[in-house]
N, C-alpha and C positions, 0 to 999 in steps of 0.2 A: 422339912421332911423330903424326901430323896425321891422323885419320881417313879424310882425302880420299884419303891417300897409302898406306893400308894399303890400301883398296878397290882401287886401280890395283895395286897387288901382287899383291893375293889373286886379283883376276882373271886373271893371268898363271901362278899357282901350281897347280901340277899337284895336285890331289883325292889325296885317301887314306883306305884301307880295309882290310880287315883284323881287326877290333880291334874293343875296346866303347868308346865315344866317350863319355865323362860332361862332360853338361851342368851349370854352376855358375849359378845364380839365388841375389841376394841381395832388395831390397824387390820386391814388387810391386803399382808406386801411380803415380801419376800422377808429370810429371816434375818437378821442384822447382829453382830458378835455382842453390841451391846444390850441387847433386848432380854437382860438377866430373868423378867418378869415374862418372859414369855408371850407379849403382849400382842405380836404377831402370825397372823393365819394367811399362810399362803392362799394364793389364789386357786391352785391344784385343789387343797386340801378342801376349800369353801365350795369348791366347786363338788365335790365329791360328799360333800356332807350336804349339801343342799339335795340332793341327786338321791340320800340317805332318806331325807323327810318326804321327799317325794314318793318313793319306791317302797319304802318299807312301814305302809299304813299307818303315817304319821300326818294330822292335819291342824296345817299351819294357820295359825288364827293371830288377829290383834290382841295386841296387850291389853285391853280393856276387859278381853275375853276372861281373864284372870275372875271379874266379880260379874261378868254376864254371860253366862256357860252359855255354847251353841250346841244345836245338834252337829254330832260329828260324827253319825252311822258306825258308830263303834272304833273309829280310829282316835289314838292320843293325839291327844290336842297342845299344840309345843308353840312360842311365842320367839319372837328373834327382836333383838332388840343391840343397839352398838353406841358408847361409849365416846365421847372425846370428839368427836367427829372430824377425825383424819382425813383427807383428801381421797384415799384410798376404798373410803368406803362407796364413794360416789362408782366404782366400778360394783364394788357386790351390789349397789342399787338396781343396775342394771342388770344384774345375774337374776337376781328376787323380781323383776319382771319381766323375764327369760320364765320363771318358774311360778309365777301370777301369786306368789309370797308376799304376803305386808310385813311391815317390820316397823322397829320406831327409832330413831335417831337421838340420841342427847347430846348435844350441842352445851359450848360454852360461848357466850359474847367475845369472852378474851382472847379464845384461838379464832375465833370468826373474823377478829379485827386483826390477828395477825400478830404472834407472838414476837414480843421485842426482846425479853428478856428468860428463857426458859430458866423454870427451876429445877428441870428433873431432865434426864436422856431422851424423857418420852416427847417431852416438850418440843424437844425440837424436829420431829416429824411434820412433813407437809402437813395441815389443816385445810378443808373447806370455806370455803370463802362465803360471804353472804349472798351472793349470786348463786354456788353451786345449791346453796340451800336453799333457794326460792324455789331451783328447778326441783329437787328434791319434793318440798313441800307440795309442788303441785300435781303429783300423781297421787290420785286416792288411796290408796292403799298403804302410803305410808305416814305417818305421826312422825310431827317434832317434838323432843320432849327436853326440858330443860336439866342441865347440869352442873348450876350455880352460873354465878356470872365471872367468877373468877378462879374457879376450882381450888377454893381450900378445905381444907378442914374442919366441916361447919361446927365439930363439939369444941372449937378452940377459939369461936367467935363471941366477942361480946353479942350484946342481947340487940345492939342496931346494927351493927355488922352482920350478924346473922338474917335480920330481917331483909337487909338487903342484899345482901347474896344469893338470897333466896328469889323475892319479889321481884327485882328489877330484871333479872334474867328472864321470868316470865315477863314482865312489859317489853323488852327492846324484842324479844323473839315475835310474841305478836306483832306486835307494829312492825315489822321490817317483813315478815311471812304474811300477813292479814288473817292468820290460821289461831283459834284458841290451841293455847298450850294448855295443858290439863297432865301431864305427868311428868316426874319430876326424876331424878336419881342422886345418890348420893355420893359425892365427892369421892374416892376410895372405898365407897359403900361404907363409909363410917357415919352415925349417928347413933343420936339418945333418942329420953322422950325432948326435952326440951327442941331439940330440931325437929322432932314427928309435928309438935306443934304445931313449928313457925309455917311448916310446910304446909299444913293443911291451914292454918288460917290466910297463907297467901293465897290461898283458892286452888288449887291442884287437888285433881279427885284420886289420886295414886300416887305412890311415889316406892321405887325400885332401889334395893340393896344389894351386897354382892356374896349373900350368902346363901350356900349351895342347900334346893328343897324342891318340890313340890310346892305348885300353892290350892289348897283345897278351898273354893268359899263355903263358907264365912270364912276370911281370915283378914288381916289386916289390910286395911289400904293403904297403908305406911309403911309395910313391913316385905314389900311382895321378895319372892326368893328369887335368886336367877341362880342360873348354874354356866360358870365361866369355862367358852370355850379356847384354852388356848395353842400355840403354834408347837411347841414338845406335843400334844395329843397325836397321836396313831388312830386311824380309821376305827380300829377295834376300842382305844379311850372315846370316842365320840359317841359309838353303838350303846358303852356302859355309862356313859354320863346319863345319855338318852330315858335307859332304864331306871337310873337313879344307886348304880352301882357305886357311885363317888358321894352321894350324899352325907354317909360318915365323915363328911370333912368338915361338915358345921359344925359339929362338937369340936374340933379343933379352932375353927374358926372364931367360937364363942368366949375361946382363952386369950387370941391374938391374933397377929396377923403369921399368913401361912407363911414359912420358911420357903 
């Protein structure tokens, strides 16, 4: 579906509210010709949308907040949360406490130890190292959260492969942070119930998909929604995301993957 054509949508789509809205960020770098997926948010742009949740009675809470509502004096309560753990994000870290913002990090062991062999375009973006993540880990305000150990596609693992992809990314991430991991996210936000499982019986009390909602509690701690910000967005796409003006794209997203 055509950018132009989600815009002339989202403008017609009635807003929604309610609920803790979690934002998905995965690089953030300048825009690159191969980055088909969009997967890049400048730093202009981050910087200007951080600046958004600030200014415009937006309050920025921990991902936890999703099933432990805070007071928030009447301002929406929006959650930031980033993907893959790019090199690049270790700068928005520093922006998010410029802006006294928590956020949560999902991290893979395989790009932490340093990709040898990329499967995809995306792959082969600097990653964070296991150093930049300790400094990361040690400012309170931000959450490590796990993103398998090796990023595949947990509905196309056997039933031990699954287990571990799952589990062992929660052990190496502790042991090397000293920090309980407790959330988890999904691979290309793909999963069943079979992965909802495996996730929750490796002990993770949340675990993050990548489709676009509100999350209102009671609602799944398996299932949480995030709404993906990415580098084609316009100022004015980030305002209606904010609102829930782009939500109509879970119903697409429940057929496939988006075009």
């Amino acid at each position: 579906m055509k950018h132009a054509l989600r815009r002339v949508i989202g403008r017609a789509a009635p807003g929604r509210s309610g609920g803790v809205r979690v934002l998905l960020y995965h690089a953030i770098d300048d825009p690159h010709p191969a980055d088909c997926l969009s997967l890049r948010v400048s730093r202009r742009q981050f910087l200007d949308q951080m600046a958004v949740l600030r200014d415009d009675a937006y309050a920025v809470v921990p991902l936890d907040a999703v099933f432990h509502p805070q007071p928030d004096n009447g301002r929406l309560p929006v959650a930031i949360t980033f993907d893959d753990g790019y090199r690049t994000v270790a700068w928005a870290a520093a922006v998010l406490k410029d802006f006294g913002f928590p956020a949560t990090f999902f991290v893979v062991p395989r790009f932490l130890d340093g990709v040898q062999s990329p499967a995809a375009y995306w792959e082969e973006w600097a990653y964070l190292t296991w150093g930049d993540l300790a400094a990361l880990a040690d400012h309170h305000e931000f959450a490590v959260g796990a993103h398998s150990t090796t990023h595949l596609d947990l509905r196309r693992c056997a039933d031990a492969r699954l287990a571990w992809e799952i589990s062992e990314a929660k052990l190496l991430l502790e042991r090397r942070i000293g920090r309980a991991v407790t959330s988890f996210s999904y691979p290309f936000g793909r999963h069943d119930r079979r992965v909802r499982r495996a996730v929750e019986r490796a002990g993770y009390e949340l675990a993050c998909t990548s489709r676009y909602g509100l999350n209102r509690s009671p609602g799944s701690r398996y299932a949480v929604h995030r709404t993906e910000v990415a580098g084609r967005d316009s100022l004015r796409d980030f305002h209606w995301k904010l609102r829930g003006k782009y939500d109509w794209l879970a119903h697409w997203q429940d057929l496939g993957p988006l075009p």
